[in-house]
C-alpha positions as CSV (number, residue, x, y, z in Angstrom):
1,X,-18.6,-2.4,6.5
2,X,-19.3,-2.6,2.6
3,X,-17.5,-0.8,0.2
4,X,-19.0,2.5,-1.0
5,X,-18.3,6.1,-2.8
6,X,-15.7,7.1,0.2
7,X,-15.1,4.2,2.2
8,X,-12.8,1.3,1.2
9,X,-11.5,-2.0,2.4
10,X,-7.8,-2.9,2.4
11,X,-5.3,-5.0,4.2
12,X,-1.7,-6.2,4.1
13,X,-0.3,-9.1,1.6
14,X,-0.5,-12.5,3.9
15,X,-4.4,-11.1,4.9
16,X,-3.2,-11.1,8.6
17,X,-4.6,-7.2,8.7
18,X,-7.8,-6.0,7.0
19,X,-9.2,-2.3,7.2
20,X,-12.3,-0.2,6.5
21,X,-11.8,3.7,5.6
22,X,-13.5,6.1,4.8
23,X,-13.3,10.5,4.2
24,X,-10.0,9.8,1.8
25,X,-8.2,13.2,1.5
26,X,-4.6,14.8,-0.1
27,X,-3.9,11.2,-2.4
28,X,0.2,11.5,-2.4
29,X,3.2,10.4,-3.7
30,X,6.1,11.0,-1.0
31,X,10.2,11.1,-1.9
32,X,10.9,12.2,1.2
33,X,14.1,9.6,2.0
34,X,12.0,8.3,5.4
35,X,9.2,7.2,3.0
36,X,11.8,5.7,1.0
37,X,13.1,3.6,3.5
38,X,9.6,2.4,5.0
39,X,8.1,1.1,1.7
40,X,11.6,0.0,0.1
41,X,10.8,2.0,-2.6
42,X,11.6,5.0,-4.9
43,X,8.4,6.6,-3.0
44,X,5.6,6.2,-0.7
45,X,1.6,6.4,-2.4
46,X,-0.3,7.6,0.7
47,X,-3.6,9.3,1.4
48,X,-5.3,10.9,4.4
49,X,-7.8,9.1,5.6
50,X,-10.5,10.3,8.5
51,X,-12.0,7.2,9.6
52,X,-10.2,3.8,10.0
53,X,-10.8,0.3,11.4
54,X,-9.2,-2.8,12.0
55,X,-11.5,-5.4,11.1
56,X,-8.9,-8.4,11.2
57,X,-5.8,-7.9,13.4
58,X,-3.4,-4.9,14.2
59,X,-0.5,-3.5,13.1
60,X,2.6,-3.6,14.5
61,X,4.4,0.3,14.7
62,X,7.9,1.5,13.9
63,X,8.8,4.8,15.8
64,X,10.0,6.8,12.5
65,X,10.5,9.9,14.1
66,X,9.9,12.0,17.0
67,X,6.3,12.7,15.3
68,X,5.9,9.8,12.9
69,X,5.3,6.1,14.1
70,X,4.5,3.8,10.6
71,X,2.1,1.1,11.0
72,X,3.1,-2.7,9.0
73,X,2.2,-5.9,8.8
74,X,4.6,-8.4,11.4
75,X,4.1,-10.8,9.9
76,X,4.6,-10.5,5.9
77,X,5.9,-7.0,6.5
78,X,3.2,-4.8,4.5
79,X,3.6,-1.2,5.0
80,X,0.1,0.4,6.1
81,X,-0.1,3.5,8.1
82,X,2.1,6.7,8.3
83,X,0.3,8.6,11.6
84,X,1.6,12.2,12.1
85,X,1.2,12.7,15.8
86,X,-1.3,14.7,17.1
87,X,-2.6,15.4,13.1
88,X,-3.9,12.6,10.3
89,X,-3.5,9.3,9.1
90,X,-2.5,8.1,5.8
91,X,-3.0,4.4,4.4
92,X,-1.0,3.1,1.7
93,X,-2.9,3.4,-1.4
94,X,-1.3,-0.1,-2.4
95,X,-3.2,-1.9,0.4
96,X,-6.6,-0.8,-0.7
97,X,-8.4,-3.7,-2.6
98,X,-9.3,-1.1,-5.5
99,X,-6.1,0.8,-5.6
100,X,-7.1,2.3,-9.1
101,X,-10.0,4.5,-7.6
102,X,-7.1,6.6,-5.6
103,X,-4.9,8.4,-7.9
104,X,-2.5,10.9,-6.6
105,X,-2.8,14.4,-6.9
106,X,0.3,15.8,-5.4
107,X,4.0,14.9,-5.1
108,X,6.1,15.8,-1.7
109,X,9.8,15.4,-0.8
110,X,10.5,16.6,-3.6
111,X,14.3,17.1,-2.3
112,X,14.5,13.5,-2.4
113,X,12.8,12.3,-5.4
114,X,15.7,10.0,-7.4
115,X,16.4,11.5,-10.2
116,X,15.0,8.5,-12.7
117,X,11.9,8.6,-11.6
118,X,10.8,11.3,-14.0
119,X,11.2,9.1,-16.9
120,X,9.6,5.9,-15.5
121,X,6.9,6.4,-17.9
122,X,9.1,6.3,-21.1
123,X,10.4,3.0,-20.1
124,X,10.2,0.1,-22.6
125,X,8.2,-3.1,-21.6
126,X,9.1,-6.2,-22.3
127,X,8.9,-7.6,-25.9
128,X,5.6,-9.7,-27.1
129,X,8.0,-12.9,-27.2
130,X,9.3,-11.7,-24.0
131,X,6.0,-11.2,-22.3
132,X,4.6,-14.4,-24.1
133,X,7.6,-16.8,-22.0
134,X,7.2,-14.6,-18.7
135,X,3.7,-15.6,-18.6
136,X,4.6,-19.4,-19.0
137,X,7.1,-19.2,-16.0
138,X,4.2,-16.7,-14.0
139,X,1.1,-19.8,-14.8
140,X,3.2,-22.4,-12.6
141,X,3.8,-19.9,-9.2
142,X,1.2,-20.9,-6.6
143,X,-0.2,-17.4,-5.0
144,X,-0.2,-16.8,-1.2
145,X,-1.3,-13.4,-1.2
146,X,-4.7,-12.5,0.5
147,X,-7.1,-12.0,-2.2
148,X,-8.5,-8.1,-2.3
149,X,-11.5,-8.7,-0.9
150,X,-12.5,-9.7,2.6
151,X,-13.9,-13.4,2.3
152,X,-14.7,-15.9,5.0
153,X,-13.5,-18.8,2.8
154,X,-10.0,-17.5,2.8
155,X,-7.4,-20.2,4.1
156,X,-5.2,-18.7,6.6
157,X,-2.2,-20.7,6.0
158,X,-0.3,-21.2,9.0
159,X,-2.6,-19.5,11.5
């Protein structure tokens, strides 16, 4: 399925998993700690999604509650899904190829939210001669990630 207005293709790092969705609702930015935990980060960027399909593999699911299973890649360990039983699915909006066209609109678990994320924004960047002899060190790593697009001329290293 081609990318359109409302549906968009995605997948986990290593390109073992690739998705199509579409009908993309309630773009979020989670604290909750469970979120935390799933994504090892300071919060989870989800949004509800009405249709999805696997188009290469399957995740693999971690029970995160009694209502909540989360969906990941097994083998480079990309957090996908968070499926509320019975309810919705969200994506990750980090695995979409164009991660840029869905923006959050709301923040939840609030309670949890550490407390320096509300000046991330204000945080200084690297100097120019900083930048200038990161980017010398970043032009010699070799990239494994799946590219974030589906392509048939993709090596699949190791499978």
């Amino acid at each position: 399925m081609a990318e359109g207005p409302d549906t968009r293709t995605g997948g986990c790092q290593c390109g073992a998993i690739r998705y199509c969705a579409e009908g993309f609702k309630r773009p979020s930015i989670c604290h909750c700690r469970m979120c935390q935990k799933a994504v090892g980060g300071p919060f989870a960027a989800l949004v509800v999604v009405e249709n999805l399909s696997w188009t290469r593999g399957e995740p693999a699911y971690f029970q995160s509650s009694n209502l909540v299973r989360r969906g990941f890649c097994r083998d480079c360990g990309t957090p996908l899904t968070y499926e509320f039983e019975g309810s919705h699915i969200d994506i990750t909006i980090a695995s979409l190829d164009r991660p840029d066209l869905v923006a959050p609109q709301v923040q939840l678990g609030l309670e949890s939210r550490l407390t320096w994320c509300e000046g991330l924004a204000e945080l200084p960047t690297r100097t120019e001669d900083a930048e200038a002899a990161a980017q010398v060190v970043f032009s010699g790593i070799r990239n494994f990630q799946h590219p974030d697009q589906d392509t048939d001329t993709w090596p699949e290293a190791g499978r």
